[in-house]
Every structure is written in C-alpha cells, then in structure tokens.
N, C-alpha and C positions, 0 to 999 in steps of 0.2 A: 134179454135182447133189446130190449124197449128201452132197458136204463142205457146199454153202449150207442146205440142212432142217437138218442138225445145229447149225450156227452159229447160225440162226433158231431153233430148238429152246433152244439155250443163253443167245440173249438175251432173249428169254421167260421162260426161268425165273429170272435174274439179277432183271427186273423184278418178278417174282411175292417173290423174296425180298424185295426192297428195299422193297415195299409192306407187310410184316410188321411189325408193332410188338411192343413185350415191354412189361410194368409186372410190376413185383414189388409188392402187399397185404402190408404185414409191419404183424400186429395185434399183436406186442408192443412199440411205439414207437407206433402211431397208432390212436387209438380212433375214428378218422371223424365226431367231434362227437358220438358216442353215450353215453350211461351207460355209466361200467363201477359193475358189479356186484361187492361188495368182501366179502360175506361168507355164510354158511349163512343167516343171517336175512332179507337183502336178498333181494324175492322178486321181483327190476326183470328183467323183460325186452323186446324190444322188439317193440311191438306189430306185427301180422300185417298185412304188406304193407308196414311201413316200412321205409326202402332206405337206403344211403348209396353215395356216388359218389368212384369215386376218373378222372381225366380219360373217358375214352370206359369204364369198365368199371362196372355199379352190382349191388350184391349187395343184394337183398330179404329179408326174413324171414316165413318160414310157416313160422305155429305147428304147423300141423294138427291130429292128435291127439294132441301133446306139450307139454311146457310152454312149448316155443320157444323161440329164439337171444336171445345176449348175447355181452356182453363181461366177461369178469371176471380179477381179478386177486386173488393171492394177498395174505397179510399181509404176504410178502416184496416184495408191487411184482411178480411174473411175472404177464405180460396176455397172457390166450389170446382168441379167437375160439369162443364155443361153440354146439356146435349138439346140442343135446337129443335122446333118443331121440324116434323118431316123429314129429321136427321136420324141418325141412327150409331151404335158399337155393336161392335161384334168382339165377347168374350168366349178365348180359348183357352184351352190346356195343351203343351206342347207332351205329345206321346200320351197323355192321360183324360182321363173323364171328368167331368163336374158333375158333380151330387145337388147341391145344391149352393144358393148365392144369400146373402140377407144386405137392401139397400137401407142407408139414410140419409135424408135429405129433406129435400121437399120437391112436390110434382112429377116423382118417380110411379106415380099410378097412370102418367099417361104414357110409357113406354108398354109395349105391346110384345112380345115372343111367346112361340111352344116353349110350356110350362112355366112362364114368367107370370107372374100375376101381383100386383099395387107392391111391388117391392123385395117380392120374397119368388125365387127360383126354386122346382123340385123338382128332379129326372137325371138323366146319365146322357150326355152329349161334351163331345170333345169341343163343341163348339156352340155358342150362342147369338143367336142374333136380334138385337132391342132394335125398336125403331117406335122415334116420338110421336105419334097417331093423336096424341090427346087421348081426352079419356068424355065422355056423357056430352058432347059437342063442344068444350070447352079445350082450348089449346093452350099451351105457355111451354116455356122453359124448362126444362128437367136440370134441376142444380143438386148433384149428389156427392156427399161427404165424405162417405164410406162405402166401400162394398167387402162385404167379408165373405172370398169364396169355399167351401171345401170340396174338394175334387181327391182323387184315385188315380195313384200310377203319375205320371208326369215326371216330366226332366228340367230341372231349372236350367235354366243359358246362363253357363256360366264364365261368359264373353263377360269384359270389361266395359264399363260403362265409355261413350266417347267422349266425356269429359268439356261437350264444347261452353264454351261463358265468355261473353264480353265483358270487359272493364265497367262498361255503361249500358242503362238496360234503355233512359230518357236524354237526348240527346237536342240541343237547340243552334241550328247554324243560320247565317243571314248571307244573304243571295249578294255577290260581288265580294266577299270576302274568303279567306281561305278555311277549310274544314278537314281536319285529321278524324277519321273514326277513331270510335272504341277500339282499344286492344281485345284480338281472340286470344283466348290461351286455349287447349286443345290436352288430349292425352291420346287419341286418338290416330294411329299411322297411315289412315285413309285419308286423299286426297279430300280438303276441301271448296267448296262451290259456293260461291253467293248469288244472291238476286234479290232485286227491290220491288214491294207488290203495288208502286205506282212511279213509272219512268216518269212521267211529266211532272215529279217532284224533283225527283234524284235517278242517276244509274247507277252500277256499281259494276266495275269490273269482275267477272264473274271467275276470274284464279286469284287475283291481288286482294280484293273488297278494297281498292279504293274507288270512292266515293265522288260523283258529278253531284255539283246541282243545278236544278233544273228550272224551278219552280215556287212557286210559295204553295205551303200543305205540309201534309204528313208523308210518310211513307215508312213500310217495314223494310229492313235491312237485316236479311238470313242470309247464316251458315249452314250449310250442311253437311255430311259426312257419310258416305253407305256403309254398312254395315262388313265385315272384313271376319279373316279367322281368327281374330285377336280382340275385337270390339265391336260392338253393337253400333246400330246406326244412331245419328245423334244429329241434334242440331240446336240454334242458339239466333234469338236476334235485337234486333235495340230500337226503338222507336226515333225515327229521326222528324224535327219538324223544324221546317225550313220556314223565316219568314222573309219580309222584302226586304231591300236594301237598307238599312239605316241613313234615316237624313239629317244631313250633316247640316247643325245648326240651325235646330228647330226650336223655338220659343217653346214649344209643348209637344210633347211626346208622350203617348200611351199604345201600347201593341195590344194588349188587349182589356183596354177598359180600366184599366189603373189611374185614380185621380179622378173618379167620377162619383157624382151623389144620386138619387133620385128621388122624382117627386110621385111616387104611386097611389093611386087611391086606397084606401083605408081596408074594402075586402078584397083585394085581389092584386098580386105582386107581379105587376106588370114586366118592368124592367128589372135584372137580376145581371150580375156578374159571372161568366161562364167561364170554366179554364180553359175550356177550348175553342169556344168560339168567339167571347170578349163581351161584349154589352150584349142582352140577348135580351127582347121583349115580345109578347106573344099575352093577349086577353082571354084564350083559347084554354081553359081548367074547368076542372072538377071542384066546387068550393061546396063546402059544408053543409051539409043537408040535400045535395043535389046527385042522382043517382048515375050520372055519367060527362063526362067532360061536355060543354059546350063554349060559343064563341059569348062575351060579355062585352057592354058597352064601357070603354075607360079609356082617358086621356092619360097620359104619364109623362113625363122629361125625363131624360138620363144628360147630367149637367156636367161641365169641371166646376168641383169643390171651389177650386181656389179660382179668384181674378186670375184672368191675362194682362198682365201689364203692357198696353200698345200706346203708350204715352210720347213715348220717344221713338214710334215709327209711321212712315209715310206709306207703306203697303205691307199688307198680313192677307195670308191665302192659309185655307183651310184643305187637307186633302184626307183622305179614308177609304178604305175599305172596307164594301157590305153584302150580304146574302138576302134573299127577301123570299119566300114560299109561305105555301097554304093560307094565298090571300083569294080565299075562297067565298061565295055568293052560294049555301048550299054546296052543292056535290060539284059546281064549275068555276076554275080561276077567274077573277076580274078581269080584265083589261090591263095590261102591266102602264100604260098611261094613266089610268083611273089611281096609281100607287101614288099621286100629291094630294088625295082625299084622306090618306090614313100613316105618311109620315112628312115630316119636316124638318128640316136645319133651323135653329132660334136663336136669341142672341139676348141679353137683358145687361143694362150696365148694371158695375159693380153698387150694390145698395137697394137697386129694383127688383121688383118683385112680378112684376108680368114679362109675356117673353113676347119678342117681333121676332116676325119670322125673314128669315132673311135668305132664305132659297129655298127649292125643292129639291129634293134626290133624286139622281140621276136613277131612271126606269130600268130595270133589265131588259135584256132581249126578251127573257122570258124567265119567269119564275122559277128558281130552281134552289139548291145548297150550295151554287157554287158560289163565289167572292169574286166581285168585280171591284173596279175601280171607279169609284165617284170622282164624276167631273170637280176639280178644284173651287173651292167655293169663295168668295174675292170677299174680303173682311175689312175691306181700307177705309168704307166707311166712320168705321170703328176706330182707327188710327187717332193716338192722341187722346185716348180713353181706357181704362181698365174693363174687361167687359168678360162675362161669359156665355160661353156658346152651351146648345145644346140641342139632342135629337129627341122632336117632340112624337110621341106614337099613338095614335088615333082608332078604336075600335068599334062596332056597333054589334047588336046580340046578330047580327046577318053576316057578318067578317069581322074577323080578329083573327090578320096570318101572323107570320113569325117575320122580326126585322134583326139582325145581325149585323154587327157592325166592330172594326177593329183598324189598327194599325194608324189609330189617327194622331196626326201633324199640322200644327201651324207654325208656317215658315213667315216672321217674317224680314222686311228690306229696308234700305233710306233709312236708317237710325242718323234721328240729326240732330241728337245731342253728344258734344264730344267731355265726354267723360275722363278723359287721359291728362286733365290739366291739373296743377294744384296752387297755380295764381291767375288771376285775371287781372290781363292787363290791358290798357287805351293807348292810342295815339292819343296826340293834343287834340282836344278838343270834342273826341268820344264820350260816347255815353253807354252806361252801363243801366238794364234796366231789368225787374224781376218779369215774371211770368203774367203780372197783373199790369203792364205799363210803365211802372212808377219808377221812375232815378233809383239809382241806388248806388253811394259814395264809398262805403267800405262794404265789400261785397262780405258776405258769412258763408259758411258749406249752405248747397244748394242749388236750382238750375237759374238760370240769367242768361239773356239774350244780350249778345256780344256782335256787333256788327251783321246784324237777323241772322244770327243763328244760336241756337240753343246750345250753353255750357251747361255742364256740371261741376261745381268746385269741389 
C-alpha cells in the first residue's frame, strides 16, 4: 500500500513539473515596442499603467510617487530596464501563477514585494507588485537585465504585435524653417493618436502627426495605438529638438559649442563640451581623494580656437544663448545681480595671452535650467583686428553654480573692403597707397586704399 501512495505521490509531482513553464525578459536585446530613453535630457518615460507583454507574462508601470520606468541605453548601446526610486512594476501571468522570478542587474535589492527578496521571487500569485523603497537608507536606480520568470497554467496573447516605428528615432529642426516628421509605418489596424510631452516646443496634430514648432528645446513626439482583436497595443516615438532660427550671415557660428578650446585649471575640468547643452562649466565635483562632491575655487575660459578675422569690418555684435543655476551661498541662491562676480564675456587679440573683459552677462530673472537670451554684446571695438572672444567662469570653495551656454553668433556689418576687383585703377593724378601709408605705383595682390577706401586685389 505504501509502495502505490508513493508512486501516486510521484506521478503527481512529475505532472505538476511538466505543467511549469520558464521565459527568460532579457531587456538588453529587446525593448518590447517601448522607447528607450538615450540620454540625461530625454525626460521619456513610460506612462502609468502602460504594459508590454512578452507570451502569457505582461509587466506594467507605476509611476507612483517617482518618476517611473523606462528603458534606456547608454551612448555605448547598453539597454537596461529601469525602475526609478519610489516607482514601481507590477508582474503578471495572464490565467496562470508564478512560482518564482530570478533578477540581474544591478540595485534590484532595493525593490521591495511579498515574497520578493535582493532579486530572487518565491510563492504562487498571479500577480506581483515591486516598488523601489531603496534598501538600508540608501536609494538609486534599479537597472535590470534580465528577469527569468517560471510560472503555471497561463495563456500567451497571441495578438499580433502593433508593429509601430518611425523612420527617425533623433530628429533636429530650426524654428522659421519648414519640418516633415519621421515616417510611421504601422502593422497595426487601430486607429492611431499622437501627442508632444512639451507644446511650447512643438504641437502635433493628434490624427495627422504633423508637426508645429513652437519653440527652441526638446520635445517627444508619440504614436499610439490601443490594443484591438487583432493586435496588442503599441506605440513608438522620436526625439524632436528644435533650435532657433539660423542667422543668416554670421561671421561665426556654433549651436552648441563647436570651435571652442578651453583654459581649465590642472585638477578640476571646469569647462567641458555637452551634447545637449553646449559649453557647460560647473567647479562643483567630487576630485580624488575627497569623499563627496563639493563647490572648488577655479577660473576657466572656454575660447574660439581660431581668430575672428574683423579686419575689414566696422561693427561686429556678439549674441548667445545661456542657462545659469545652483549659484548657491550654502544651501541659498546668490542674488542673480551678484552673477558678474563669477561670469564674464573676454576678448584677447589674436597672439595675446591675457583676456579683457569686455561685458557681463546678462542676469536671469532667476536662476533656473531654462535658456535665455543674452543681451547682444557690441564687438566694434574690435573692428579692424583679428581677435578672440571668450566666456570666462569664476568659482570659490562657497559657490561654484553651473553656467550653460549655446547657440552663439557674431554677426558682423560695414565690410569696407571691396574685394570683387581684380585691377586697380586712378584717375589723373590719384594716388594709390598700401595699408602702411606709403605710394604704391604697380599695385601686387593685396589690400590698398583707393580713394579712402580699402580694396582687395
């Protein structure tokens, strides 16, 4: 009797195994039709209760009181799964149970649920709820790799993916000129929807997706699609970033910081090139042997590389756009007035070595990340000289905020050498002379003052 309960015994549990399924979620190969999110600026995450489904297993996102889940990827191409502090997923099985879950990554021990513990799930529930708590008062990021569930019983959806993609995922248009989106392609027979998650960049027609602009900035630009008897819900979007007008006929141009050198002190790299925000200088780090970021005293310039040649003009204007924060005194902002203590416009001819300052920056209203417009900076001095400019950044171990700066143009006027000749010629009795004064009978290529005014032959 004892040997048949044991054998019954054993071919019960043989079925209980054989009814187990396993799926391995590896979010660095598959992003589930979602945005990944590609940098500090991209502020894309995905909205609160949207899910993707991989066969019977679907992971949701709650934001909660955090910023919420995403997908993102390094500059390198590494794509984690991220789940924010204070955010939260919730993993289900459609008709079936989970047994258990195995995460990796890293900072999967501060996500918190019944029967969840530093990465590894044991119990039977159709449904699971993590939420990032942190873990021993310590908070950060949950970036995870993989989750390999095994669960009981369950029905894969086997709805067709909706298939949405745009042509373009990084998109760059300029305010006064015309802009076609990315192409959607679609598989999907559900109506779709658009919307932009900041109008005062861009709009977007929310049947057509075409495309306003609004603004200088970024904005996301999503499709959407609900979910139908034929396909699962989907969606798809492309990073739009809009800058200002292009000026027509500008001696120098950089949008963000291209054509510039810098002068930083030896430990501490003041001024650095940003993709996204352009020149960016900040005295405010963590340096080597010191156990947490603080503010450091350093002067820096961020210069153009090369001369401006303003030899042959009679006015040159300087214009840019800048952000200025955490120009803090301690734990309180300065005085946004007191901001010509710690930056400056400079100017050195071509060959010198010290820099004149030749304005101050215009003050914000108030400190913040937005981009304003600096008042036009008058260069005519300069006229009739090769010279370079540049933004000098000033800290002390008591303040050292962050100075931003982009989109910078010298325009300049009066060019009053005419270059379009290729003789020079007198009336009776004119005089031809070079740059120094002196006669000159058979002129050579070169400039020459021709009845007071400057040629080039």
């Amino acid at each position: 009797m004892k040997k048949f309960l044991l054998s019954a015994f054993a071919a019960v549990a043989c079925v209980a195994a054989a009814s187990a399924d396993e799926i391995t979620l590896d979010f660095t190969t598959n992003n589930y039709g979602q945005t990944v999110a590609g940098s500090a600026n991209d502020k894309y995450y995905m909205e609160d209760g949207e899910s993707f489904t991989d066969g019977a297993i679907t992971i949701t996102a709650n934001k909660l009181e955090g910023s919420g889940v995403r997908f993102w990827a390094t500059d390198a191409g590494a794509q984690t799964f991220r789940v924010n502090n204070k955010s939260g997923i919730t993993i289900s099985c459609n008709g079936g149970v989970i047994t258990s879950m195995k995460f990796t990554g890293s900072n999967f021990g501060y996500l918190q649920g019944e029967g969840y513990d530093d990465g590894t799930y044991e119990g039977s529930a159709s449904s699971i709820e993590l939420v990032n708590k942190g873990k021993d008062g310590k908070t950060g990021t949950v970036q995870i790799k993989t989750i390999t569930i095994v669960y009981e019983g369950g029905t894969a959806d086997e709805r067709e993916n909706a298939g949405l993609a745009f042509s373009e995922e990084n998109v760059t248009a300029y305010l006064g000129e015309a802009f076609t989106a990315p192409t959607l392609t679609k598989a999907t027979t559900a109506v779709v929807t658009y919307s932009s998650d900041k109008e005062t960049v861009a709009t977007v027609d929310a049947q057509t997706g075409e495309v306003t602009l609004v603004g200088e900035g970024t904005a996301r630009i999503t499709a959407k699609a609900e979910a139908n008897d034929d396909f699962r819900a989907g969606s798809a979007s492309y990073l739009l970033t809009v800058r200002p007008e292009k000026v027509e006929g500008a001696l120098f141009s950089s949008e963000m910081g291209e054509g510039f050198s810098f002068e930083n002190p030896a430990s501490i790299e003041v001024w650095k090139l940003d993709s996204k925000y352009g020149l960016k200088a900040s005295a405010y780090a963590q340096l080597e042997g010191e156990d947490a970021q603080s503010a450091h005293a350093a002067d820096a310039v961020a210069y153009t590389t090369e001369a401006i040649d303003l030899t042959s003009y009679t006015k040159a204007t300087l214009t840019f756009s800048q952000a200025m924060n955490q120009f803090k005194n301690g734990n309180d902002l300065i005085d946004v007035d007191a901001i010509v203590d710690y930056t400056q416009i400079v100017v050195r001819e071509e060959g010198a070595t010290e820099w004149t300052l030749v304005a101050e920056p215009t003050a914000p209203e108030a400190f913040s990340w937005n981009f304003y417009a600096n008042e036009p900076v008058d260069l005519s001095a300069y006229c009739g000289k090769k010279i370079q400019f540049g933004f000098k950044y000033h800290s002390t171990t008591s303040v050292a905020g962050t100075w931003e700066i982009k989109n910078i143009n010298v325009v300049a006027e009066g060019k009053n050498v005419d270059d379009s000749i290729s003789e020079i010629t007198v009336d009776n009795g004119g005089v031809i002379y070079d740059l120094q004064g002196r006669k000159v009978v058979n002129p050579a290529h070169g400039l020459y003052i021709v009845n007071g005014k400057v040629v080039k032959l």
